[in-house]
PQR file with spaces between the fields and no chain letter, atoms N, CA, C, O and H, PARSE charges and radii, in Angstrom:
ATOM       1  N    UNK     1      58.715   15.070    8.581 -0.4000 1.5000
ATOM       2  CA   UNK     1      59.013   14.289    9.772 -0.0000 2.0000
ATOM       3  C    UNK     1      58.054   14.581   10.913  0.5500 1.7000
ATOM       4  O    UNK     1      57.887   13.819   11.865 -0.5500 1.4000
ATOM       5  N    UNK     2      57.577   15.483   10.781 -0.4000 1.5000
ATOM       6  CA   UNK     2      56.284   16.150   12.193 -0.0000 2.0000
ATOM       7  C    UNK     2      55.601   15.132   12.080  0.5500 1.7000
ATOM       8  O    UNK     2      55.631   14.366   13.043 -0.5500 1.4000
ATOM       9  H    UNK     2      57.713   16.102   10.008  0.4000 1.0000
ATOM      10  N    UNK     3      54.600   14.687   10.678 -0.4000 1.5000
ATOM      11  CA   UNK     3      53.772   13.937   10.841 -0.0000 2.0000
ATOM      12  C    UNK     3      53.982   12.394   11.840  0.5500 1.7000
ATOM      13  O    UNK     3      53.303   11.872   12.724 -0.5500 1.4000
ATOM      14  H    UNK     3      54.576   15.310    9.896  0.4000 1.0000
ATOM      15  N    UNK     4      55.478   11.986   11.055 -0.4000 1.5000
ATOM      16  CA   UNK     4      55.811   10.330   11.793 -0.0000 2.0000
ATOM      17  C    UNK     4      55.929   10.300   13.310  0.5500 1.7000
ATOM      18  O    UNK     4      55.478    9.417   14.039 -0.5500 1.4000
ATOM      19  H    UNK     4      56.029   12.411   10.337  0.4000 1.0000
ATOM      20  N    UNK     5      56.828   11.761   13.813 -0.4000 1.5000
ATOM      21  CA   UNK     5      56.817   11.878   15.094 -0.0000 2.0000
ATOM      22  C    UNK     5      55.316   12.272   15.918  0.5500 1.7000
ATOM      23  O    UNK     5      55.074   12.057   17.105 -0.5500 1.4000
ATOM      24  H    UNK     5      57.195   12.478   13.221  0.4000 1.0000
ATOM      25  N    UNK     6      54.287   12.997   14.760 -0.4000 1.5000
ATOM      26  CA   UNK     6      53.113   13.090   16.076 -0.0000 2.0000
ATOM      27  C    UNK     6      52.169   11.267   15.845  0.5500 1.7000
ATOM      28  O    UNK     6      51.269   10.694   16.458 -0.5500 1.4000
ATOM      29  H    UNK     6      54.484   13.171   13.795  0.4000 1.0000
ATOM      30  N    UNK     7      52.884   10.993   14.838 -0.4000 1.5000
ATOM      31  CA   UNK     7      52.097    9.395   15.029 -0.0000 2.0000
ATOM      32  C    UNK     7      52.673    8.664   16.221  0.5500 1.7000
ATOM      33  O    UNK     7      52.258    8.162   17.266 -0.5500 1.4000
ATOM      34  H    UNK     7      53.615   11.459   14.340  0.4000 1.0000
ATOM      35  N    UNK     8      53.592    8.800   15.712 -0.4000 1.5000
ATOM      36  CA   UNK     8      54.960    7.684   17.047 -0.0000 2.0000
ATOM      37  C    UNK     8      54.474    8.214   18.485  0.5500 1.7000
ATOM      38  O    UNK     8      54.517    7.409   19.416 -0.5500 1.4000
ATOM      39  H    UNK     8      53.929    9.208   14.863  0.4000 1.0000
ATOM      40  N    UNK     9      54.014    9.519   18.722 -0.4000 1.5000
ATOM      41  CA   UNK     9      53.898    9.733   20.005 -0.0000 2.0000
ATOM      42  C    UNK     9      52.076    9.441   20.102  0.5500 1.7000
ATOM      43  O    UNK     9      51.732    9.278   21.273 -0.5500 1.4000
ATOM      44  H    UNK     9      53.979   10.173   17.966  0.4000 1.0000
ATOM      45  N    UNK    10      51.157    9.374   19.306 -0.4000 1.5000
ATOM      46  CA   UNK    10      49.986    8.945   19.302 -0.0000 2.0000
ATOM      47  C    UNK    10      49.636    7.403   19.719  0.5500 1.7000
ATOM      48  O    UNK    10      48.793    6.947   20.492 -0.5500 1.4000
ATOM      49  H    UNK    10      51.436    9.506   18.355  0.4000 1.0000
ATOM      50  N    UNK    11      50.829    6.656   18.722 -0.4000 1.5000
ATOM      51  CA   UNK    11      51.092    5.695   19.381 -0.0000 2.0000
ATOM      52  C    UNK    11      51.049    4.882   20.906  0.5500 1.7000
ATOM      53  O    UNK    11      50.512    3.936   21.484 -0.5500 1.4000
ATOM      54  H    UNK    11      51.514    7.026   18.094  0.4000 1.0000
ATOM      55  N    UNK    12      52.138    6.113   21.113 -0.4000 1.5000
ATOM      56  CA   UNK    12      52.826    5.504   22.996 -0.0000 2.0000
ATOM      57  C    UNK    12      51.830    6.159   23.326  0.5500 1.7000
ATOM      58  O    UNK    12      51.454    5.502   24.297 -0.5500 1.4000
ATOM      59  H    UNK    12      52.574    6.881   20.643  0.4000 1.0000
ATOM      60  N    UNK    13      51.204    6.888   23.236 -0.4000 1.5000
ATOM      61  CA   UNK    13      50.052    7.348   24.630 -0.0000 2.0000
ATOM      62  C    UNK    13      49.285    6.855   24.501  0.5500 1.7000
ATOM      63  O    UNK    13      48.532    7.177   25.420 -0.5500 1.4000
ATOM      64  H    UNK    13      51.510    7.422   22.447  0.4000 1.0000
ATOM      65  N    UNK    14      48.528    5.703   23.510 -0.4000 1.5000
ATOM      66  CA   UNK    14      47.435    4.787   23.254 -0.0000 2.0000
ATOM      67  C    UNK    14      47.995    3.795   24.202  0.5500 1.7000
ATOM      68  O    UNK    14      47.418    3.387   25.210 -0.5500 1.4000
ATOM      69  H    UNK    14      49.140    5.441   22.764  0.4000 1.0000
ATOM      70  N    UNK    15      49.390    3.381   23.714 -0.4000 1.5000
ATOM      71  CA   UNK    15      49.602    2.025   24.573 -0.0000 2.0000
ATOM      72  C    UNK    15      49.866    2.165   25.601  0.5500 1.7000
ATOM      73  O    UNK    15      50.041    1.073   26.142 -0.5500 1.4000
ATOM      74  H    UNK    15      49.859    3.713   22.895  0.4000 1.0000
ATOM      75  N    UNK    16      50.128    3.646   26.770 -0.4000 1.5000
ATOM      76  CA   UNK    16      50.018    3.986   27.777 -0.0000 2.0000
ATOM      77  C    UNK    16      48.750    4.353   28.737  0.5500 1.7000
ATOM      78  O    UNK    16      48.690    4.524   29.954 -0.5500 1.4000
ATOM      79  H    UNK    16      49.986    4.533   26.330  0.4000 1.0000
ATOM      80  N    UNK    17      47.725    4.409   27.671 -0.4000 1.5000
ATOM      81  CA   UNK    17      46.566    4.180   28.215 -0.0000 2.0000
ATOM      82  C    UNK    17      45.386    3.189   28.398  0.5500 1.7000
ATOM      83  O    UNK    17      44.328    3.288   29.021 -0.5500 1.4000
ATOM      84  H    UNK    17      47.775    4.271   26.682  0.4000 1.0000
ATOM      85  N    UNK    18      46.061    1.956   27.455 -0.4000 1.5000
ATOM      86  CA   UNK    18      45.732    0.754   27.697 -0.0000 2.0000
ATOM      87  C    UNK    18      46.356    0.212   28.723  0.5500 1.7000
ATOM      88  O    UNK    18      45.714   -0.479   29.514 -0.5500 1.4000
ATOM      89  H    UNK    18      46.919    1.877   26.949  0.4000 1.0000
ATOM      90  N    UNK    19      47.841    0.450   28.905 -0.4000 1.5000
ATOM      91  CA   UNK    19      48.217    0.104   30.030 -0.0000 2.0000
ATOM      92  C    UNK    19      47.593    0.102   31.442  0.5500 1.7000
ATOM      93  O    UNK    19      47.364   -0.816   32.230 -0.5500 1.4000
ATOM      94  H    UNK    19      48.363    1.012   28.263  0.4000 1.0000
ATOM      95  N    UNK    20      47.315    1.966   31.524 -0.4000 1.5000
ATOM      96  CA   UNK    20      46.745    2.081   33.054 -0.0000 2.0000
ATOM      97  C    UNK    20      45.224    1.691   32.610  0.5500 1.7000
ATOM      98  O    UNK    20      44.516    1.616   33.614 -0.5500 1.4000
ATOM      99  H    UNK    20      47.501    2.712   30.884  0.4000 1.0000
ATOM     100  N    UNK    21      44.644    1.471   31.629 -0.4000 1.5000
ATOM     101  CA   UNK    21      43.142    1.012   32.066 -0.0000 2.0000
ATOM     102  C    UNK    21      43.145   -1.025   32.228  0.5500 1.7000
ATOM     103  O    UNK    21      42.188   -1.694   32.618 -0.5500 1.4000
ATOM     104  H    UNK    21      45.219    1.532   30.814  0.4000 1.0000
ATOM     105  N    UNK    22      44.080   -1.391   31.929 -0.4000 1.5000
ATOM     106  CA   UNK    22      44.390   -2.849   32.470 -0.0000 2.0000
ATOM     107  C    UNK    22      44.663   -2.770   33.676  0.5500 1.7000
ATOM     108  O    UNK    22      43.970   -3.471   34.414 -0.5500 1.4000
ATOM     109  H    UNK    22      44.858   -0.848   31.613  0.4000 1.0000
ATOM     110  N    UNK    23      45.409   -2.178   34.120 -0.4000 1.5000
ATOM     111  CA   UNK    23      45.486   -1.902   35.821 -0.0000 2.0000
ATOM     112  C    UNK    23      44.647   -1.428   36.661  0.5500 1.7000
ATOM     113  O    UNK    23      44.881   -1.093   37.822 -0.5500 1.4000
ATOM     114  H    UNK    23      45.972   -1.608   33.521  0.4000 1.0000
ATOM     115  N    UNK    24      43.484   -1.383   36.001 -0.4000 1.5000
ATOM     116  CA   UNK    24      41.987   -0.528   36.482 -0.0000 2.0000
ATOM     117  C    UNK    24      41.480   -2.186   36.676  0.5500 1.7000
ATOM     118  O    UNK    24      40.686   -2.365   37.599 -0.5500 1.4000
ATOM     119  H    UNK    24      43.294   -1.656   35.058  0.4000 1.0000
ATOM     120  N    UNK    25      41.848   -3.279   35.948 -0.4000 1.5000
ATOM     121  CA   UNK    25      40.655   -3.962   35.690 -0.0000 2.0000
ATOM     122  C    UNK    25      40.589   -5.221   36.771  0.5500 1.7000
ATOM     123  O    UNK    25      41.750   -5.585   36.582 -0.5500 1.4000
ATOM     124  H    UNK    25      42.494   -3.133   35.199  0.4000 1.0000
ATOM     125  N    UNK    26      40.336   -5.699   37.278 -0.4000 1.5000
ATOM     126  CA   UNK    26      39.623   -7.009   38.088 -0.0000 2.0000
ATOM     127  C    UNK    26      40.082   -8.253   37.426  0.5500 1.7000
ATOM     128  O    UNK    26      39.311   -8.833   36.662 -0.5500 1.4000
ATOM     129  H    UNK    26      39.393   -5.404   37.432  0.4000 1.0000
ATOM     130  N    UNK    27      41.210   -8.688   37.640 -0.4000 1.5000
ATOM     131  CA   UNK    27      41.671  -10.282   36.662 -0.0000 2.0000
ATOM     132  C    UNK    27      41.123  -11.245   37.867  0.5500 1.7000
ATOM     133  O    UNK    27      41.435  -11.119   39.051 -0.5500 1.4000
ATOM     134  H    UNK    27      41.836   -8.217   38.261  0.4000 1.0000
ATOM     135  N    UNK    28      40.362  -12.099   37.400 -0.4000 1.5000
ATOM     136  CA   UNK    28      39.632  -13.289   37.934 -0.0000 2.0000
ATOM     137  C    UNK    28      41.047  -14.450   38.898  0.5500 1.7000
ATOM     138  O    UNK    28      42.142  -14.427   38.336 -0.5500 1.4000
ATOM     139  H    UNK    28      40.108  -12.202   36.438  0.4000 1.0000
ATOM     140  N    UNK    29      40.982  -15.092   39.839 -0.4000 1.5000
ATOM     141  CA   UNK    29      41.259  -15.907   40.610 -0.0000 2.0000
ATOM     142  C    UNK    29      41.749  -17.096   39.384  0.5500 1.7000
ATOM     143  O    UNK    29      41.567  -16.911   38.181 -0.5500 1.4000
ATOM     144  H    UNK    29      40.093  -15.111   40.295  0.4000 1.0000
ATOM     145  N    UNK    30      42.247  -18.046   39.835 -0.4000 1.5000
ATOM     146  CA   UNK    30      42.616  -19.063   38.829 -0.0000 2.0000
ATOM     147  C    UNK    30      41.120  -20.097   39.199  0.5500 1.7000
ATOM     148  O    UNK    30      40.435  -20.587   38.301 -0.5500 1.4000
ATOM     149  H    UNK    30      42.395  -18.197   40.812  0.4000 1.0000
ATOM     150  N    UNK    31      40.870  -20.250   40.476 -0.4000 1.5000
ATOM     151  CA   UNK    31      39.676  -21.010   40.483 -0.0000 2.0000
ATOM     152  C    UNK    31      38.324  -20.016   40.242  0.5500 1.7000
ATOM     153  O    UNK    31      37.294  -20.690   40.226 -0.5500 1.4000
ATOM     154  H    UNK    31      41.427  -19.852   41.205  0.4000 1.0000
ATOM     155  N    UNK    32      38.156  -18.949   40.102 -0.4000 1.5000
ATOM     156  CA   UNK    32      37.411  -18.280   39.739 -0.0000 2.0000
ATOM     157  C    UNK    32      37.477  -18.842   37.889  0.5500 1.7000
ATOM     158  O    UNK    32      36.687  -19.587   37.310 -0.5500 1.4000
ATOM     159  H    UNK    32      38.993  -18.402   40.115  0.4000 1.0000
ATOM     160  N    UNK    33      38.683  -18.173   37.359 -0.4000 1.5000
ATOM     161  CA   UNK    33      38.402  -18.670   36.027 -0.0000 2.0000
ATOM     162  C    UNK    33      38.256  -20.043   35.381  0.5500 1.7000
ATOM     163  O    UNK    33      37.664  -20.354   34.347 -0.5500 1.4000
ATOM     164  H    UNK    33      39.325  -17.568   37.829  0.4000 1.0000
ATOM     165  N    UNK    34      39.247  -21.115   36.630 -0.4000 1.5000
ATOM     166  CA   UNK    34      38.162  -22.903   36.121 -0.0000 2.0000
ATOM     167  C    UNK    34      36.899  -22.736   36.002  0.5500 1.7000
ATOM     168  O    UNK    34      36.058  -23.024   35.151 -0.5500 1.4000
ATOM     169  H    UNK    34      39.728  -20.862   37.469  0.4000 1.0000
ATOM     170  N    UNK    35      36.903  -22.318   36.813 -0.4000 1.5000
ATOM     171  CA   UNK    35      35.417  -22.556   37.233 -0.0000 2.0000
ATOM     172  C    UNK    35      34.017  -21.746   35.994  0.5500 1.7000
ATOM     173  O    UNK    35      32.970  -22.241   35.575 -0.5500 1.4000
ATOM     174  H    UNK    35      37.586  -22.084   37.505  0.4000 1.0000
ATOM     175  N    UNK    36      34.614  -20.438   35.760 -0.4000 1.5000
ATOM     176  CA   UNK    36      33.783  -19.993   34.149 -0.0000 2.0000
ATOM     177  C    UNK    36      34.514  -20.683   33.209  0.5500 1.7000
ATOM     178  O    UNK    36      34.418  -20.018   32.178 -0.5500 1.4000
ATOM     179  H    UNK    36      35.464  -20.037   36.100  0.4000 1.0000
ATOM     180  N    UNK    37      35.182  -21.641   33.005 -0.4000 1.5000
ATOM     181  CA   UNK    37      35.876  -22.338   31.732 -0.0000 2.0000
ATOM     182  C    UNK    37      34.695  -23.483   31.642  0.5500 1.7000
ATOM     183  O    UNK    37      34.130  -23.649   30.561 -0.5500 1.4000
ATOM     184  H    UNK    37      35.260  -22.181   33.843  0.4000 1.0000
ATOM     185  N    UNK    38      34.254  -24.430   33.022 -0.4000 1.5000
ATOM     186  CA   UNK    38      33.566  -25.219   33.054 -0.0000 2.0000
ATOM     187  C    UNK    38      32.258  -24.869   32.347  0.5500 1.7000
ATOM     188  O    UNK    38      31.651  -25.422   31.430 -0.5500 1.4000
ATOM     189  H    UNK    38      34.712  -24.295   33.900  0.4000 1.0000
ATOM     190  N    UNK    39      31.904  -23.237   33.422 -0.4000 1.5000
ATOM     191  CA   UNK    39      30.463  -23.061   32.748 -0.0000 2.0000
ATOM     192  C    UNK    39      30.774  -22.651   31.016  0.5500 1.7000
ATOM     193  O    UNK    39      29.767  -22.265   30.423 -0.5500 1.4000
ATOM     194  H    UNK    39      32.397  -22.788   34.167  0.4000 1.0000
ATOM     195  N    UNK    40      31.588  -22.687   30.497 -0.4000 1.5000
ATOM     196  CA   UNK    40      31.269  -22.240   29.271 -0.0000 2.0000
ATOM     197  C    UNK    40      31.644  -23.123   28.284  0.5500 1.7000
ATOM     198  O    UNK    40      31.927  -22.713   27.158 -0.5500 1.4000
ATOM     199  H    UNK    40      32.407  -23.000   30.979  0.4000 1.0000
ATOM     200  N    UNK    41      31.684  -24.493   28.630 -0.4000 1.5000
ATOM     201  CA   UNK    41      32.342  -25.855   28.056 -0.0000 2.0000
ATOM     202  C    UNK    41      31.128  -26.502   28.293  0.5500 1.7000
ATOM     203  O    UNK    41      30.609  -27.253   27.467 -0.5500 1.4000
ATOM     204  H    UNK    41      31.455  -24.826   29.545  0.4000 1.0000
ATOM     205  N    UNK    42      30.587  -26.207   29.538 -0.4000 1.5000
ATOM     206  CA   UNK    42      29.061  -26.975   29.551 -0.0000 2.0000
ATOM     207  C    UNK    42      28.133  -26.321   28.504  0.5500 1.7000
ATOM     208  O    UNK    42      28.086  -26.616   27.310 -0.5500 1.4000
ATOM     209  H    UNK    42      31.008  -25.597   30.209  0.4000 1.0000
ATOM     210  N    UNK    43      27.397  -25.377   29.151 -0.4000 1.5000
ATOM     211  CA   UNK    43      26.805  -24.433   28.092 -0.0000 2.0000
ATOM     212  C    UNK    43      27.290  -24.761   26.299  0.5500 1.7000
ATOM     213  O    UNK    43      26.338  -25.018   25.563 -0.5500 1.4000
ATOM     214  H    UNK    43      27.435  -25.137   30.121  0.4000 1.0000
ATOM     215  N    UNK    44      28.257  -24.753   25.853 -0.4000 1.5000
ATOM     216  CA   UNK    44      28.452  -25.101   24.486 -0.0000 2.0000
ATOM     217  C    UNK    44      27.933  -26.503   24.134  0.5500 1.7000
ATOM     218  O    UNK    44      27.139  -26.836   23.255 -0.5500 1.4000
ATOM     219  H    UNK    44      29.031  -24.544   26.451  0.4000 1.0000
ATOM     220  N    UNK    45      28.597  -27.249   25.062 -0.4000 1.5000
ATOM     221  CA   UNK    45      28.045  -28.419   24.607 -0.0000 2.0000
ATOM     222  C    UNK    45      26.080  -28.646   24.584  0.5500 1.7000
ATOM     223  O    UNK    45      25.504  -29.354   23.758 -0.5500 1.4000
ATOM     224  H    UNK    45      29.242  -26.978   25.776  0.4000 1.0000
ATOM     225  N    UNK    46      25.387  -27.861   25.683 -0.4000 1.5000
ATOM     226  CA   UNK    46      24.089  -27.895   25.743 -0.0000 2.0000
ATOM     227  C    UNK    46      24.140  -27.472   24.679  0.5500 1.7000
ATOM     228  O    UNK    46      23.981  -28.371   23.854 -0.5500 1.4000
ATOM     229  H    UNK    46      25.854  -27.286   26.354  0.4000 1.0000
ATOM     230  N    UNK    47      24.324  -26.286   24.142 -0.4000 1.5000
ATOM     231  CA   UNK    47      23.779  -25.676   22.820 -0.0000 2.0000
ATOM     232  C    UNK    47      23.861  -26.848   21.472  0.5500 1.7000
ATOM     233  O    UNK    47      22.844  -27.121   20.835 -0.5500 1.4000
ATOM     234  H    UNK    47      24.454  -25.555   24.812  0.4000 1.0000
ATOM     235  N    UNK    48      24.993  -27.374   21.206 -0.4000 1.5000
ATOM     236  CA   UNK    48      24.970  -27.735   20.449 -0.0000 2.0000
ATOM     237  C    UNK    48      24.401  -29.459   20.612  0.5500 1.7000
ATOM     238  O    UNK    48      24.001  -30.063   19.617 -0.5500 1.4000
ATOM     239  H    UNK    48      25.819  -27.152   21.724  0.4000 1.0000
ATOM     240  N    UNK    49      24.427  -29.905   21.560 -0.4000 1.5000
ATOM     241  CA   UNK    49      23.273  -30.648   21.386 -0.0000 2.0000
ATOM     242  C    UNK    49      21.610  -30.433   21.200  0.5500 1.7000
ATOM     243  O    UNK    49      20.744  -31.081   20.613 -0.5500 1.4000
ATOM     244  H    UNK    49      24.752  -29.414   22.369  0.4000 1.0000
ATOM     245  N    UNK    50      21.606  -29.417   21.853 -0.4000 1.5000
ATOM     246  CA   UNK    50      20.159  -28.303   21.159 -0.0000 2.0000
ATOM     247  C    UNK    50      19.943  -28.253   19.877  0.5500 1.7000
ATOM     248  O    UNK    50      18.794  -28.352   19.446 -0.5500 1.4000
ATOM     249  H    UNK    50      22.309  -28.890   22.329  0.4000 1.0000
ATOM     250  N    UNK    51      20.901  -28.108   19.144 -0.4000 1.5000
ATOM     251  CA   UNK    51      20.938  -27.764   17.467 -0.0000 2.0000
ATOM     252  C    UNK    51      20.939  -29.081   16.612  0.5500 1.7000
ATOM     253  O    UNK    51      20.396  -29.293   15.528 -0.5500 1.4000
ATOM     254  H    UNK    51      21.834  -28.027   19.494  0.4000 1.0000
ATOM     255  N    UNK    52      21.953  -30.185   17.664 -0.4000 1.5000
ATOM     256  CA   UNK    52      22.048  -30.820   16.862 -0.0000 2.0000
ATOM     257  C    UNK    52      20.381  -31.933   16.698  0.5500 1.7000
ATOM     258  O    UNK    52      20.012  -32.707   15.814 -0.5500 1.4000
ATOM     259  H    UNK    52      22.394  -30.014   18.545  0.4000 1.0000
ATOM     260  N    UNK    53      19.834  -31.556   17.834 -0.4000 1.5000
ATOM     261  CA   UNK    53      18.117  -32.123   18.078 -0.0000 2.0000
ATOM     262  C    UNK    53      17.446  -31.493   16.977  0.5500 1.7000
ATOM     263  O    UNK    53      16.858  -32.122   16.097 -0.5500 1.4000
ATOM     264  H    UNK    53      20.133  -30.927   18.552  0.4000 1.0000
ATOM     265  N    UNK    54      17.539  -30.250   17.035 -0.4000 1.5000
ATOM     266  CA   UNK    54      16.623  -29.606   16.010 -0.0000 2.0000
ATOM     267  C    UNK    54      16.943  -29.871   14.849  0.5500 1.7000
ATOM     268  O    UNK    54      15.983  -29.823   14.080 -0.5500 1.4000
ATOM     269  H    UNK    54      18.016  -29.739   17.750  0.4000 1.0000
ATOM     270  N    UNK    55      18.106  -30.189   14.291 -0.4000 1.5000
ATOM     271  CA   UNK    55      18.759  -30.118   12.986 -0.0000 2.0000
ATOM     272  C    UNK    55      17.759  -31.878   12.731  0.5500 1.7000
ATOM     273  O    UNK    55      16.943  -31.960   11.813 -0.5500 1.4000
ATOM     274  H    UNK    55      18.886  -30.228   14.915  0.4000 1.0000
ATOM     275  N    UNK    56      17.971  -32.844   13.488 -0.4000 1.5000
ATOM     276  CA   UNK    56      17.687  -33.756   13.398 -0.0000 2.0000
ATOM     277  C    UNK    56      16.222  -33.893   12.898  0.5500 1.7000
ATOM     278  O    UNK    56      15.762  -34.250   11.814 -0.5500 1.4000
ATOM     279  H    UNK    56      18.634  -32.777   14.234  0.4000 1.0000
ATOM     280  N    UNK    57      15.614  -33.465   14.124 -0.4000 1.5000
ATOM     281  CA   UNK    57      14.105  -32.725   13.857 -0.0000 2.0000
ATOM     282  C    UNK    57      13.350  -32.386   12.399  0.5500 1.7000
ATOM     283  O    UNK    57      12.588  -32.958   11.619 -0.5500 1.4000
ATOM     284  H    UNK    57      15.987  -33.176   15.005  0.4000 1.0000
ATOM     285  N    UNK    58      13.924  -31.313   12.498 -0.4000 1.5000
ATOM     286  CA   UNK    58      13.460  -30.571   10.908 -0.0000 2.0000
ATOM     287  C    UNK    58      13.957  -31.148   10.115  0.5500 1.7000
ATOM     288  O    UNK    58      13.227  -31.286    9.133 -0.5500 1.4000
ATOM     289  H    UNK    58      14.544  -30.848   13.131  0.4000 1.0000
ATOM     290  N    UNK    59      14.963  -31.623   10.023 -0.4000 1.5000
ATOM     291  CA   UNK    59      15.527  -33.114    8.544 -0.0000 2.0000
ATOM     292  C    UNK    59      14.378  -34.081    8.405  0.5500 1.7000
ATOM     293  O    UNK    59      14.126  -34.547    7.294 -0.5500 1.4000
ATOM     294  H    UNK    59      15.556  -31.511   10.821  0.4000 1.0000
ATOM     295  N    UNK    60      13.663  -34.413    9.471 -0.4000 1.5000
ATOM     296  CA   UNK    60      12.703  -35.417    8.953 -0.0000 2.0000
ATOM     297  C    UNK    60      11.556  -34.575    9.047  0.5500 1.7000
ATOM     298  O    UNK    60      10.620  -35.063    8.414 -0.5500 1.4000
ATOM     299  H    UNK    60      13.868  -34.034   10.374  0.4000 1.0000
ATOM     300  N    UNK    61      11.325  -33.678    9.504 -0.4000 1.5000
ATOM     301  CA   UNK    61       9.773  -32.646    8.967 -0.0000 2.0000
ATOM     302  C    UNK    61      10.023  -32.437    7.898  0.5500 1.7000
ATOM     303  O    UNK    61       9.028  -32.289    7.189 -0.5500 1.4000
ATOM     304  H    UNK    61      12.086  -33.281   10.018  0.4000 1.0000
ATOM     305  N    UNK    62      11.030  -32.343    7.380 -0.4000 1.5000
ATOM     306  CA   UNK    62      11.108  -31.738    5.926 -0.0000 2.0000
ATOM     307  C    UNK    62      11.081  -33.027    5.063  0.5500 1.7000
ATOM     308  O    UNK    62      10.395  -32.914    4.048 -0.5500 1.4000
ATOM     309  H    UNK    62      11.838  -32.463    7.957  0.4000 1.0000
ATOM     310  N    UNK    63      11.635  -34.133    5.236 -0.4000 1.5000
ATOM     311  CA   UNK    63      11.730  -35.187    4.536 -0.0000 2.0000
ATOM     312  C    UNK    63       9.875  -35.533    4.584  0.5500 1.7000
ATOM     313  O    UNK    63       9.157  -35.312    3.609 -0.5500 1.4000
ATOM     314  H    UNK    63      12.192  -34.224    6.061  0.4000 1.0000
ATOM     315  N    UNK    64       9.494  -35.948    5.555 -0.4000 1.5000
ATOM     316  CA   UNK    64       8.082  -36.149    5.667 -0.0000 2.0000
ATOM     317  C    UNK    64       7.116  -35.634    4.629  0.5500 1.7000
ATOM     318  O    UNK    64       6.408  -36.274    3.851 -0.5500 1.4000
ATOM     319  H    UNK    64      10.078  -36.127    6.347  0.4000 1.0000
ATOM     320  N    UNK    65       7.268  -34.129    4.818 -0.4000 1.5000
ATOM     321  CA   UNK    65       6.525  -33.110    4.199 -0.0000 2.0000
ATOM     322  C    UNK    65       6.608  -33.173    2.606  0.5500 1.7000
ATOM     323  O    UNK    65       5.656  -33.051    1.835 -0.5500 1.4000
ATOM     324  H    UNK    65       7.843  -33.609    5.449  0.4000 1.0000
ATOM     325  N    UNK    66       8.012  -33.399    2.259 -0.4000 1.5000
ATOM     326  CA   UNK    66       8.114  -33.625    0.635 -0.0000 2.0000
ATOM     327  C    UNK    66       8.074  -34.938   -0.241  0.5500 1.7000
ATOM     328  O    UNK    66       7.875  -35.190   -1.430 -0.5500 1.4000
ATOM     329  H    UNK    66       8.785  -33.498    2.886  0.4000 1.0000
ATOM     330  N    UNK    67       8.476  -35.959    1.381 -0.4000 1.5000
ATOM     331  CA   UNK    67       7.977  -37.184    0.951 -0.0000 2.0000
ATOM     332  C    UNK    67       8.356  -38.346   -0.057  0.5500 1.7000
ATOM     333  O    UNK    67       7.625  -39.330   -0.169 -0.5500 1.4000
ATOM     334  H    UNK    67       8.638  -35.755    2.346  0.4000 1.0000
């Protein structure tokens, strides 16, 4: 039984120290976080219109090339 009880208490002092380091941490504004939701909804979409150019791209370099 030592072992389960020094787990069980390994346990609670993990989740007691996640606790106080969440209370350490800086939670963003609600318009603070729209506002990085936007930038990171924009940004995705750039990217993947980026990819989807290149994908386009190299489909016909490659088609070209083999002909």
């Amino acid at each position: 039984m030592s072992k389960l009880t020094e787990s069980i208490n390994g346990i609670r002092r993990f989740v007691g120290e996640v606790n106080a380091e969440l209370k350490k941490s800086a939670w963003p504004t609600r318009p603070e976080l729209f506002d990085s939701t936007v930038v990171v909804i924009i940004s995705v979409a750039l990217l993947g219109g980026f990819v989807a150019v290149c994908d386009v791209v190299l489909r016909q370099l490659v088609r070209w090339i083999l002909g």
